[in-house]
Biotite code that builds the C-alpha atoms (Angstrom):
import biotite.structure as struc

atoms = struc.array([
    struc.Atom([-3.077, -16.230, 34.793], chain_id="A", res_id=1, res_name="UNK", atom_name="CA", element="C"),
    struc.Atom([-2.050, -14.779, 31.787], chain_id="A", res_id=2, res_name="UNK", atom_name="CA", element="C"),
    struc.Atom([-4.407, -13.433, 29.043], chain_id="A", res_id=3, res_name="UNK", atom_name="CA", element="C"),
    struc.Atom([-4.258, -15.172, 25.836], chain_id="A", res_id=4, res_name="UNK", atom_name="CA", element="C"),
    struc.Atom([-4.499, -12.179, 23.032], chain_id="A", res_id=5, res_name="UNK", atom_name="CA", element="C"),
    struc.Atom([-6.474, -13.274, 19.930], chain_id="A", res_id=6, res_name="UNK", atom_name="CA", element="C"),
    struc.Atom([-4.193, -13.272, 17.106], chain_id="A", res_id=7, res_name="UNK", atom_name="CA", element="C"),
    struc.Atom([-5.345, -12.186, 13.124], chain_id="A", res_id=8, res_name="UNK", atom_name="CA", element="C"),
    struc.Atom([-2.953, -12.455, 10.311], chain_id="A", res_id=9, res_name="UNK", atom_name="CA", element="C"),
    struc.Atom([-3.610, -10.117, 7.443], chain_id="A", res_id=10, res_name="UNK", atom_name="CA", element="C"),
    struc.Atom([-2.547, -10.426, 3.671], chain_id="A", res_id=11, res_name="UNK", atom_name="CA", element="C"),
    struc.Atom([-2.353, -7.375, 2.117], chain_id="A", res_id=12, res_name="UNK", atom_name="CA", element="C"),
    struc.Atom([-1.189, -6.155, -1.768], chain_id="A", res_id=13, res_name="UNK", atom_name="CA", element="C"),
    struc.Atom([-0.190, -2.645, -2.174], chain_id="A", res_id=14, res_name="UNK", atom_name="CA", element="C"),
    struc.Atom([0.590, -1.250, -5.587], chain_id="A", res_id=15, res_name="UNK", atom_name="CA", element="C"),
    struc.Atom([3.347, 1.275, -6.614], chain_id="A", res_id=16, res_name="UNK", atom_name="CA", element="C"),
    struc.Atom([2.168, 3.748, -9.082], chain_id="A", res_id=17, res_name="UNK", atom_name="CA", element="C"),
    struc.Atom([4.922, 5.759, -10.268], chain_id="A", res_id=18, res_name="UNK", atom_name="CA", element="C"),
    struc.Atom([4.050, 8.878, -13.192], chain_id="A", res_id=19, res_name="UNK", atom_name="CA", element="C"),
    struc.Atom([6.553, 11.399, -13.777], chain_id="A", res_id=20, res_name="UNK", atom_name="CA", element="C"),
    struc.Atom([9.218, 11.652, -10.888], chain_id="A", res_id=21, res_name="UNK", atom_name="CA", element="C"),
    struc.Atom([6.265, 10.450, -8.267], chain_id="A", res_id=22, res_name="UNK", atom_name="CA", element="C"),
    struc.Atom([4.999, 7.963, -6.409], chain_id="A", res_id=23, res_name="UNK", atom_name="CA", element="C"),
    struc.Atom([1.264, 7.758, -5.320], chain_id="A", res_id=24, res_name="UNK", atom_name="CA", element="C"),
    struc.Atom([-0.115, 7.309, -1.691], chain_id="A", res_id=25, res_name="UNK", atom_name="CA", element="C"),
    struc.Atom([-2.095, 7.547, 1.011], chain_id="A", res_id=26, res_name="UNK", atom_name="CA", element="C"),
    struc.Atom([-2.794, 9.049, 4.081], chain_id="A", res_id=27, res_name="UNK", atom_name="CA", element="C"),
    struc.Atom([-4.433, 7.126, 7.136], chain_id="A", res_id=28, res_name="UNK", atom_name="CA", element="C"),
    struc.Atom([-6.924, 8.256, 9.900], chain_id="A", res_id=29, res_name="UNK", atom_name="CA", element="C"),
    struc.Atom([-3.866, 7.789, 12.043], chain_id="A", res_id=30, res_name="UNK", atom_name="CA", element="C"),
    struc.Atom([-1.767, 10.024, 9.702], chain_id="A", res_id=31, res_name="UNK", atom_name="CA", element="C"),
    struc.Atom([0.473, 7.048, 8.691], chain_id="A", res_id=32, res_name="UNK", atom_name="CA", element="C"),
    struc.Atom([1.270, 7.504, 5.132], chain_id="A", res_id=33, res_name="UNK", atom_name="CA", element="C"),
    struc.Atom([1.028, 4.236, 2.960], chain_id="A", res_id=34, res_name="UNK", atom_name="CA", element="C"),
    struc.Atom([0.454, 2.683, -0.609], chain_id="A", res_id=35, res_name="UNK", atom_name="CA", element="C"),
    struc.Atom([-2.800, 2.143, -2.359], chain_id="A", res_id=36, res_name="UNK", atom_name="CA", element="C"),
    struc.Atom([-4.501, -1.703, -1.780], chain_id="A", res_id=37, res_name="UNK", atom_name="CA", element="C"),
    struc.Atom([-5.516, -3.467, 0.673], chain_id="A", res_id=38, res_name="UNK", atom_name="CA", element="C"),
    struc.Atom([-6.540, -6.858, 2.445], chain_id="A", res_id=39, res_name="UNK", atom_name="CA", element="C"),
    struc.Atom([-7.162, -9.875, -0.011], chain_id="A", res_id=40, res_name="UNK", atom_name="CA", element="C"),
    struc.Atom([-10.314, -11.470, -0.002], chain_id="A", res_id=41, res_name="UNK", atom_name="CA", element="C"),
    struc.Atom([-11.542, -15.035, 0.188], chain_id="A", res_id=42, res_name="UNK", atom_name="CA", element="C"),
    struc.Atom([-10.533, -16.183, -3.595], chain_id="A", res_id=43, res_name="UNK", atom_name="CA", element="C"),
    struc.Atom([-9.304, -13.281, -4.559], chain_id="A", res_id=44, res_name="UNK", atom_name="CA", element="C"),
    struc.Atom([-5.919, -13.206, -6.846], chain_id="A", res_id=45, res_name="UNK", atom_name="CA", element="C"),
    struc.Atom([-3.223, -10.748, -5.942], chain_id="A", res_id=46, res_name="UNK", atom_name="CA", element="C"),
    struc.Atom([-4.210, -8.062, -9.166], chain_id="A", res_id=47, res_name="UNK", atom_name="CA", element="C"),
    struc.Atom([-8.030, -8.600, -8.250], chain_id="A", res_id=48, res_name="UNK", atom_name="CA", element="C"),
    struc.Atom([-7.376, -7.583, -4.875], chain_id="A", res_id=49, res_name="UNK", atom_name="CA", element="C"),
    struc.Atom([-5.416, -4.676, -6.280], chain_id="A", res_id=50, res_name="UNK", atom_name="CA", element="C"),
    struc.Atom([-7.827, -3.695, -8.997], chain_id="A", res_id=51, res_name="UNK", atom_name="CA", element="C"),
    struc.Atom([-10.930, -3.677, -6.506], chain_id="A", res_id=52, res_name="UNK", atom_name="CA", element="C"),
    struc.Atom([-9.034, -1.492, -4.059], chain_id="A", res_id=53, res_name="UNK", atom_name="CA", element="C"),
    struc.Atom([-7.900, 0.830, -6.302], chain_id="A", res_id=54, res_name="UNK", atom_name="CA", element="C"),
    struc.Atom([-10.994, 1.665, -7.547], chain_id="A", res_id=55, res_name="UNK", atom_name="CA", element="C"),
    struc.Atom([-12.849, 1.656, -4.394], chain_id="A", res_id=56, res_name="UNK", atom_name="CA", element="C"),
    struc.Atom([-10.284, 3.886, -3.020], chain_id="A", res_id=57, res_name="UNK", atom_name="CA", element="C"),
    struc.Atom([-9.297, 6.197, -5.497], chain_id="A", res_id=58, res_name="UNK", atom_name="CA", element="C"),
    struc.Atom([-11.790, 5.461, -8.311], chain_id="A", res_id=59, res_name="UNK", atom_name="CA", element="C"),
    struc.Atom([-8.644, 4.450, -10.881], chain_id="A", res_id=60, res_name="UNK", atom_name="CA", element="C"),
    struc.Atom([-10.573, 1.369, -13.003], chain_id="A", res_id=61, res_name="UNK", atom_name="CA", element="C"),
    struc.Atom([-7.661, 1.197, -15.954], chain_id="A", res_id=62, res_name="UNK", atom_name="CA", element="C"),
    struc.Atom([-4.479, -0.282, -14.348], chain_id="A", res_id=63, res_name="UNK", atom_name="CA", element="C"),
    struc.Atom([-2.114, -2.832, -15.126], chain_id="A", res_id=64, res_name="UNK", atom_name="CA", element="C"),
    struc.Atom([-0.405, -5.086, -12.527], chain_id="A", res_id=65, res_name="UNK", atom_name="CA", element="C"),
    struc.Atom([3.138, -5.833, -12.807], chain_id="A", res_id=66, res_name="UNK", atom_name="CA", element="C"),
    struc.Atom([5.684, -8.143, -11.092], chain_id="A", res_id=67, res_name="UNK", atom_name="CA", element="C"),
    struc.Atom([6.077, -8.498, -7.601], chain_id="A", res_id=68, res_name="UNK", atom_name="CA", element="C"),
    struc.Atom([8.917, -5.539, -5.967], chain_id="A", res_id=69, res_name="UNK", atom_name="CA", element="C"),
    struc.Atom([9.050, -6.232, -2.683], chain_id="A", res_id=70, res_name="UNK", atom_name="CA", element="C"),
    struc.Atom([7.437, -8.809, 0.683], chain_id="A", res_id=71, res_name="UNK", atom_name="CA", element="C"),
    struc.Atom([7.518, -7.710, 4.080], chain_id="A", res_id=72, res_name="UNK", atom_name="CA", element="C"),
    struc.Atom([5.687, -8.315, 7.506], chain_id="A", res_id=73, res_name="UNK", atom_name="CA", element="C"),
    struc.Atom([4.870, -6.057, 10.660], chain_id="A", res_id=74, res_name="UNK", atom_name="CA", element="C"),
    struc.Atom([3.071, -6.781, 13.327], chain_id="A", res_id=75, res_name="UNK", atom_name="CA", element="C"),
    struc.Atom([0.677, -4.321, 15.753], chain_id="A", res_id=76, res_name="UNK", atom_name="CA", element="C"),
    struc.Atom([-1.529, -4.832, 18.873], chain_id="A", res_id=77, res_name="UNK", atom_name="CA", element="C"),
    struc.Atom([-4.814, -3.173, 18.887], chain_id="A", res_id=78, res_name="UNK", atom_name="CA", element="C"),
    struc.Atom([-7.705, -3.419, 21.546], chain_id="A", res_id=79, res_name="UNK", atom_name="CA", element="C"),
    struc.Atom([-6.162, -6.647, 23.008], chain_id="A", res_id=80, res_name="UNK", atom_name="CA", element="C"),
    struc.Atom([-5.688, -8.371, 19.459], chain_id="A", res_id=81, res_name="UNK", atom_name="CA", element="C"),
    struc.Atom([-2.477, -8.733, 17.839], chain_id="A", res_id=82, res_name="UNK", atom_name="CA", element="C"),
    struc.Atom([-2.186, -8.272, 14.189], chain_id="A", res_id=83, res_name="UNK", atom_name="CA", element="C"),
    struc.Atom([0.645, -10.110, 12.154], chain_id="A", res_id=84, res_name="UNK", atom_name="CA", element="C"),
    struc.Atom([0.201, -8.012, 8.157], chain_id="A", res_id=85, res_name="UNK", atom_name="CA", element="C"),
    struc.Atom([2.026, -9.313, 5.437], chain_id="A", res_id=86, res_name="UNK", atom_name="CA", element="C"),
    struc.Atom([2.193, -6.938, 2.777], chain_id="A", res_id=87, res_name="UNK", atom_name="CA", element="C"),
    struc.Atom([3.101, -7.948, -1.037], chain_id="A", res_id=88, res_name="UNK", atom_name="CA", element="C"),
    struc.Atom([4.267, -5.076, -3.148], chain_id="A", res_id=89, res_name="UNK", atom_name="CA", element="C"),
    struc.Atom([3.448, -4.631, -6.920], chain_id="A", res_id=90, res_name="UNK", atom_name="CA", element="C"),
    struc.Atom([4.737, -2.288, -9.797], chain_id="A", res_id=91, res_name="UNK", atom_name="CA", element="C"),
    struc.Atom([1.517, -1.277, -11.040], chain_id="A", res_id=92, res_name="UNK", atom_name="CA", element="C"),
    struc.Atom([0.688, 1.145, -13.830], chain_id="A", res_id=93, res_name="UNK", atom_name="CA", element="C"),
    struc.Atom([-2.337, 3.830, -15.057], chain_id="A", res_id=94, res_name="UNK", atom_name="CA", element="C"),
    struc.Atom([-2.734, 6.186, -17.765], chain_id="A", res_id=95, res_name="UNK", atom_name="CA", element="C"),
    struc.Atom([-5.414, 8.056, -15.118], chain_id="A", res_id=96, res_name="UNK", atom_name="CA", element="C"),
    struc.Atom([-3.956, 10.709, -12.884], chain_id="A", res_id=97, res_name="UNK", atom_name="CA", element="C"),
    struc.Atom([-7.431, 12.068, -11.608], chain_id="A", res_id=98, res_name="UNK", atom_name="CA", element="C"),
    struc.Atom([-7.944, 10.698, -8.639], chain_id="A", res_id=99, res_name="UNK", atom_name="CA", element="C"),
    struc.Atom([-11.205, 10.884, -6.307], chain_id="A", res_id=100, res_name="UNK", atom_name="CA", element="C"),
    struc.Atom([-11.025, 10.119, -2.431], chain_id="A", res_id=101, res_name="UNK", atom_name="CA", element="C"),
    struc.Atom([-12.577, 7.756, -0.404], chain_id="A", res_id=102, res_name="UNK", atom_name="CA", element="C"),
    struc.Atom([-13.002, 8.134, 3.185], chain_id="A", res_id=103, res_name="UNK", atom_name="CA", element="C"),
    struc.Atom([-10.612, 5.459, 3.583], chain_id="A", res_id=104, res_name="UNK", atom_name="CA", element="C"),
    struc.Atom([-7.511, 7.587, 3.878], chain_id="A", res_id=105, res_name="UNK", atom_name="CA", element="C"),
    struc.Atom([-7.725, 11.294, 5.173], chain_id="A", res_id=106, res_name="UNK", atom_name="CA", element="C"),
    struc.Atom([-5.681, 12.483, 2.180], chain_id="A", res_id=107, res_name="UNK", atom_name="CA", element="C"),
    struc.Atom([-3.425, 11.337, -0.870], chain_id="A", res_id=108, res_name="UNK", atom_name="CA", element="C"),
    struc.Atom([-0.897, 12.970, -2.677], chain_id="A", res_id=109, res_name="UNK", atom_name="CA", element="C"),
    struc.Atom([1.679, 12.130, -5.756], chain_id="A", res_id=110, res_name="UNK", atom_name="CA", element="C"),
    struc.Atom([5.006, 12.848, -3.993], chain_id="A", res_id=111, res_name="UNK", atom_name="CA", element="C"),
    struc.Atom([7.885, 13.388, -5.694], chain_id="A", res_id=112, res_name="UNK", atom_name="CA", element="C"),
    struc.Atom([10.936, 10.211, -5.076], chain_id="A", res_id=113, res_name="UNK", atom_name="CA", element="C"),
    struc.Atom([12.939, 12.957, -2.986], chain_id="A", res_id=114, res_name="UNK", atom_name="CA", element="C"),
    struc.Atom([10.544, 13.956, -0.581], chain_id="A", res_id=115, res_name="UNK", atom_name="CA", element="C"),
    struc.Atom([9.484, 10.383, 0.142], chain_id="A", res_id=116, res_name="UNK", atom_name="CA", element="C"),
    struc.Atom([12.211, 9.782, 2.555], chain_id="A", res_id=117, res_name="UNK", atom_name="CA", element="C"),
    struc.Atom([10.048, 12.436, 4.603], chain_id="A", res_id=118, res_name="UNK", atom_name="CA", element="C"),
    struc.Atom([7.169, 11.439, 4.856], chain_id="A", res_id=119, res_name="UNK", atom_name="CA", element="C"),
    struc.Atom([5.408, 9.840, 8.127], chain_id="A", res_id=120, res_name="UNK", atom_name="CA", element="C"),
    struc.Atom([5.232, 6.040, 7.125], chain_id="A", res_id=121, res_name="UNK", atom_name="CA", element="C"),
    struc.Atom([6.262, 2.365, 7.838], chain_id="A", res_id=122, res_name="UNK", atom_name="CA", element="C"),
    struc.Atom([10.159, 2.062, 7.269], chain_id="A", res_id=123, res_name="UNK", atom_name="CA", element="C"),
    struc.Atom([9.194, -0.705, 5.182], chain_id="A", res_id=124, res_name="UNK", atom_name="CA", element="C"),
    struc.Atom([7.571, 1.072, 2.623], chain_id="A", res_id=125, res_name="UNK", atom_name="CA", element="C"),
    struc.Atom([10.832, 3.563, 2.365], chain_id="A", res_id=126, res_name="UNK", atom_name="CA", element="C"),
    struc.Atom([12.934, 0.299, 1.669], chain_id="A", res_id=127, res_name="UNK", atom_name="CA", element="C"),
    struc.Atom([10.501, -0.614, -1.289], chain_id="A", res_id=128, res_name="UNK", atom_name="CA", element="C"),
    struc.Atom([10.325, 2.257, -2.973], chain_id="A", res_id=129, res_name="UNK", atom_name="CA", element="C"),
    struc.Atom([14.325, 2.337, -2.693], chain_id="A", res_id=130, res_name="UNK", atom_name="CA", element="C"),
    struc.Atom([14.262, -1.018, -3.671], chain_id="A", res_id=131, res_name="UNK", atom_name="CA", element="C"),
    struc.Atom([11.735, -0.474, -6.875], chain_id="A", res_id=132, res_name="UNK", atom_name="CA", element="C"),
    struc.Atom([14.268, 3.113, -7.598], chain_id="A", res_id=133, res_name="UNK", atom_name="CA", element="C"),
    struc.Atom([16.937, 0.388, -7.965], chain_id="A", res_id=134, res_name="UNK", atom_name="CA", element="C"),
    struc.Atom([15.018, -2.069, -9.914], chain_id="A", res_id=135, res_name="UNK", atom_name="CA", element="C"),
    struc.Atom([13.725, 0.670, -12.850], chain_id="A", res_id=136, res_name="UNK", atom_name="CA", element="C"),
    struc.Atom([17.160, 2.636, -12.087], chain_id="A", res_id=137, res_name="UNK", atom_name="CA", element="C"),
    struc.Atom([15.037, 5.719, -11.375], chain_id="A", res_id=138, res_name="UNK", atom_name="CA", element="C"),
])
């Protein structure tokens, strides 16, 4: 008999923050690097979402949430249940560039476009940011 996994889809906004040649993110406790937001929550809009996460994890409270960049999906299987996350990607901008750390991520840094490519991350988020380069032809 075969075992029937539980299955969980997730929606999740992330936000690109781009100041001066970077782009911000974050580390995770599995070293994965990603973009700021997270899940959406009952009633939540897609900027509310973004506006609450950024500021629980990085304690930015003045940003502005553009247009949509980018949609994708991956899926991951994790103590017997699988995960299906849909991620929505937004331009997003801040005048703040002091940023305090939650112990959501293990680390976060302001990379520079070239040295994205490098990083440890989803090849997903390496096709947005090429996509949102292309977009504001930076």
């Amino acid at each position: 008999l075969k075992s029937m996994n539980k299955k969980i889809q997730k929606i999740t906004v992330k936000g690109i923050f781009h100041n001066d040649g970077k782009i911000l993110f974050a580390k995770d406790h599995k070293g994965k690097w990603e973009l700021p937001g997270g899940r959406i929550e009952f009633n939540e809009t897609t900027e509310e979402t973004l506006k609450r996460e950024c500021k629980e994890e990085f304690g930015l409270e003045d940003i502005y949430v553009g247009d949509i960049v980018d949609s994708w999906t991956f899926s991951s299987t994790v103590d017997d249940i699988d995960y299906h996350f849909i991620l929505l990607i937004y331009g997003c901008t801040t005048n703040e560039t002091k940023i305090k750390s939650s112990d959501e991520h293990i680390e976060y840094a302001w990379v520079p476009l070239e040295k994205i490519s490098e990083l440890n991350m989803r090849e997903g988020y390496k096709k947005t940011i090429e996509k949102y380069r292309k977009l504001k032809n930076i």
